[in-house]
C-alpha positions as CSV (number, residue, x, y, z in Angstrom):
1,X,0.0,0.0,0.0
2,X,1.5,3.3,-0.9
3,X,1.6,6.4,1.6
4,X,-1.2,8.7,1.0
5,X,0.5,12.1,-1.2
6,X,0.2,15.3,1.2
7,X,-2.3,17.6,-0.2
8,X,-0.5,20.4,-1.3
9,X,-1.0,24.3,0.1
10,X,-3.0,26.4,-1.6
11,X,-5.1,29.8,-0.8
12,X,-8.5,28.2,0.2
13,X,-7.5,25.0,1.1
14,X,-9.2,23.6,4.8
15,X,-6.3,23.4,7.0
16,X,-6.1,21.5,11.2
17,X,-3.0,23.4,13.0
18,X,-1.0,20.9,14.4
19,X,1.7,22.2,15.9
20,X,2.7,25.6,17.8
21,X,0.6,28.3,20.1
22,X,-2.6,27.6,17.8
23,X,-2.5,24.0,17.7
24,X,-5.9,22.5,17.8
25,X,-7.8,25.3,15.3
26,X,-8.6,24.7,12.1
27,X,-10.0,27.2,9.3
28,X,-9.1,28.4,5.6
29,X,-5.8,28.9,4.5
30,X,-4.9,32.6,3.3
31,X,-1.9,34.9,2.5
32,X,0.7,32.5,1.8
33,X,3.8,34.3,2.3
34,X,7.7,32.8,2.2
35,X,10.2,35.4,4.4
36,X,14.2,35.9,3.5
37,X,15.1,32.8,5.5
38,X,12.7,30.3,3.4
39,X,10.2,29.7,6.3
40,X,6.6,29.7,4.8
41,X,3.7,31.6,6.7
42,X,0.2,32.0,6.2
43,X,-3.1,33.4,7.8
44,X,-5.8,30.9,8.7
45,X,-9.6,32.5,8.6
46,X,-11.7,30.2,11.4
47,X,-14.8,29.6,10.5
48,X,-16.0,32.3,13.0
49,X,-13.9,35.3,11.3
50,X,-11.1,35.1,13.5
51,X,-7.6,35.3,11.8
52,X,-4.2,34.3,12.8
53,X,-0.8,33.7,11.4
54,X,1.1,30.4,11.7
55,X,4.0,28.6,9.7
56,X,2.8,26.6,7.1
57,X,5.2,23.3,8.7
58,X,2.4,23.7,11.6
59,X,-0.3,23.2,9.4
60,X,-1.7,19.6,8.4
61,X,-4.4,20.6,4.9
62,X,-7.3,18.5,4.7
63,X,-8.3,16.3,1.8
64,X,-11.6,16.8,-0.1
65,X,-13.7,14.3,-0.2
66,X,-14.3,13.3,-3.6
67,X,-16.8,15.5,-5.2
68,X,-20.2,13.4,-6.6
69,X,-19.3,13.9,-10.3
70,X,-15.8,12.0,-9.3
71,X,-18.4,9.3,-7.6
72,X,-20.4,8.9,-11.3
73,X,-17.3,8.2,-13.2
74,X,-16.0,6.0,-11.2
75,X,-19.1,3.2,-11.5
C-alpha cells in the first residue's frame, strides 16, 4: 500500500494546526507568504472570522472528499 500524497497548500485550502501556540484550530488557508530565511507563513480564517498567522510546517491541509461527479465516473 503506498503512503497517502500530502495535499498540497494552496489559498482556500481547509487546514487543522498541528503544531505551535494555535495547535488544535482549524479554518481556511490565506496569504501564503515565504520570508528571507525560506520559512513559509500563512493566515488561517476560522470559521467564525477570526484570523491568525502560523508557519505553514504547523499546518496539516485536509483532503476533499471526492466530489459526486468524481463518484459517477467511477461506476
Amino acid at each position: 500500500m503506498e503512503p497517502a500524497m500530502p495535499t498540497k497548500l494552496a489559498e482556500g485550502a481547509k487546514c487543522d494546526v498541528i503544531g505551535g501556540t494555535h495547535k488544535g484550530k482549524s479554518g481556511v488557508v490565506r496569504d501564503i507568504k515565504t520570508g528571507k530565511t525560506g520559512h513559509v507563513s500563512i493566515t488561517v480564517v476560522e470559521a467564525g472570522g477570526e484570523r491568525f498567522k502560523t508557519l505553514a510546517k504547523n499546518v496539516s491541509v485536509k483532503r476533499e472528499p471526492a466530489s459526486t461527479d468524481e463518484l459517477s465516473c467511477r461506476q
